[in-house]
C-alpha positions, 0 to 999 in steps of 0.5 A: 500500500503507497499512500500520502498524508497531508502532502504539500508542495508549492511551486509559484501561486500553486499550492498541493494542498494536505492532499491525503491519498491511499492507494490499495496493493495492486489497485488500479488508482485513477488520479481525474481532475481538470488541467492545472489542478496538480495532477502531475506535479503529485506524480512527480512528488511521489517519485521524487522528482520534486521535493515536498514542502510538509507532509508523508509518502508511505509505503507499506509503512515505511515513510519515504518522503525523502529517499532518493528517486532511484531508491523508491523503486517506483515506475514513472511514464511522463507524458511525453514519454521522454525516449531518448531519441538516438537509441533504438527501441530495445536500447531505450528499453533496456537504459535502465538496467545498464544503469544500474549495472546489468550486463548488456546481454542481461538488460537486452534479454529482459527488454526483449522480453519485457517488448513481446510482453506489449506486443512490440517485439518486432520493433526493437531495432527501429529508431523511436523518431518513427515510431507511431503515438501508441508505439512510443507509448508502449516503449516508455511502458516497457522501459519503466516495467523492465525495472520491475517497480512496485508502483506505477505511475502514468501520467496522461498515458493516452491523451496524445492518441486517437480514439482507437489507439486509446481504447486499445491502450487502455485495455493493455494497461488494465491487462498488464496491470492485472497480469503482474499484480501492480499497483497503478497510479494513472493520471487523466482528466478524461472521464471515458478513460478512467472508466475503461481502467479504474477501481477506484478514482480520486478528483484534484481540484486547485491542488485539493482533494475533493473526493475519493471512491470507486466510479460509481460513488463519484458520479452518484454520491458526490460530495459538492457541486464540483464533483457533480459537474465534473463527472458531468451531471448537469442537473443540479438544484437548490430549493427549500425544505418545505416539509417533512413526509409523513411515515418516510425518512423523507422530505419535500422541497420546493423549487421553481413551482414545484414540490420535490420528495428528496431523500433524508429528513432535512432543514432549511435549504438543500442542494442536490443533484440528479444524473441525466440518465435517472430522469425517466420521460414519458407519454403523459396520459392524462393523469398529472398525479404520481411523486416528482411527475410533471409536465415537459416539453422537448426544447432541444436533442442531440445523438450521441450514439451510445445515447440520445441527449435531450433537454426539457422544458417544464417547471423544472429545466432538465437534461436526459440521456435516454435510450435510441428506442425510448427516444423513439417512441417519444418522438413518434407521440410529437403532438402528445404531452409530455412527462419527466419523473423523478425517482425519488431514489435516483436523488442525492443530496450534497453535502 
């Protein structure tokens, strides 16, 4: 287990601020957060490229705050891969092991080893300067797990790749990841991304931790509005308790003209958040009756393949991600009304 406790770093007018972070032995860990948030810069705290202001790097409970680089026996991918671009493939590859005073047949044997283990065994002779987005980076990869290190840290491991590179790249990171039984630290400010490798994630923002939990946490029990917007949840909303219910850990609250049952038994103002994709729509049928039901109209829809976006107009102003075939079926009822509902289970509160 490699973890951090209150780490603080300041560079300029940027401060890592006590950021608290524990990653679990042979965890896939996914570090998500917009761009200037300190992402990178934590990597390069943890690797000892950069030394921290106050604060504790653990490993298994030893403290290594201070050791050197090369004493941390921890794998790092920068972003730009940072290949040497005189050598060969294999010659990058094995860089590390010559310096540590592997003998030359020694270190080419386990980078050969190491590049037929990511599929780029045919390409050990080649110069890195031809080499594709996605062959570089599976040469830094094996140059960093040539060293057999305890952790590894990817720092935006995919962002300069196309789609179809990127999916193929994820997929052999997690493959890799499970193979060896690594513990995997990987940087991202891309939501697909993470989704396609993590276990668990944790959101940067302004050099803070704002949450940390599996995916499903983050998007369905965030924390704050930041996290809400940033694992893109656009429907968020702030109204007035008005009520308890009646025999329900429950209550109403009041926003635009409407009345809402939220969850919990609360006082005073309350914000809290829907998903688009918990928002149901219906044909209306007449019938105006039903918890956290009323009438919408369709203001605007876009197609996004894997669903169809759609904004509502109503009481409340909403944005939905159907199916193709609940969209269809909505759309051949066009001179019908319209209904959104509001599971009341599918709400959550912020703190």
């Amino acid at each position: 287990m490699i973890c951090t406790e209150d780490l603080t770093f300041e560079i300029g007018k940027f401060r890592l601020n006590a950021v608290s972070i524990e990653m679990l032995r042979n965890e896939y860990f996914v570090l998500l957060g917009p761009p200037g948030s300190g992402k990178s810069i934590f990597l390069e705290c943890l690797c000892g490229l950069r030394k921290v202001a106050s604060g504790r790097i653990l490993f298994d409970g030893a403290d290594i705050t201070y050791d050197e680089p090369r004493k941390r026996n921890i794998g790092y991918v920068p972003q730009d891969y940072a290949l040497f671009p005189h050598l060969t493939v294999q010659q990058n590859i094995a860089f590390g092991l010559r310096a540590v005073g592997n003998s030359s047949k020694l270190a080419a044997f386990r980078a050969n080893e190491t590049a037929e283990m990511l599929g780029i065994g045919h390409l050990l002779e080649r110069s890195v300067l031809g080499l594709s987005g996605g062959e570089k980076q599976r040469t830094a990869l094996a140059r960093a797990l040539v060293m057999e290190p305890r952790v590894l840290l990817l720092d935006e491991p995919v962002s300069a790749l196309d789609e179809a590179t990127r999916q193929s790249i994820c997929s052999m990171l997690r493959r890799v990841q499970k193979d060896l039984k690594l513990t995997v630290m990987h940087v991202s400010h891309n939501l697909e991304e993470a989704f396609s490798v993590a276990d668990r994630a944790a959101i940067l923002n302004n050099g803070r931790v704002e949450q940390t939990g599996s995916l499903d946490e983050l998007l369905r029990k965030c924390r704050n509005e930041f996290v809400a917007r940033f694992m893109r949840c656009e429907n968020i909303f702030t109204g007035a308790v008005a009520e308890s219910l009646p025999d329900s850990d429950a209550c109403t609250v009041r926003i635009s003209k409407i009345n809402l049952a939220v969850p919990g038994r609360r006082e005073g103002t309350v914000q809290f958040i829907i998903r688009p994709e918990d928002v149901l729509i219906e044909v209306a049928d007449g019938n105006n009756g039903g918890e956290n039901r009323f009438e919408v109209s369709i203001s605007r829809w876009r197609d996004f393949g894997s669903h169809v976006r759609v904004e509502l107009k109503g009481s409340l102003d909403l944005v939905a991600h159907v199916s193709h075939a609940v969209f269809r079926k909505i759309m051949a009822a066009q001179t019908a009304k319209l209904a959104a509902i509001l599971p009341r289970e599918n709400i959550h509160v912020l703190e």
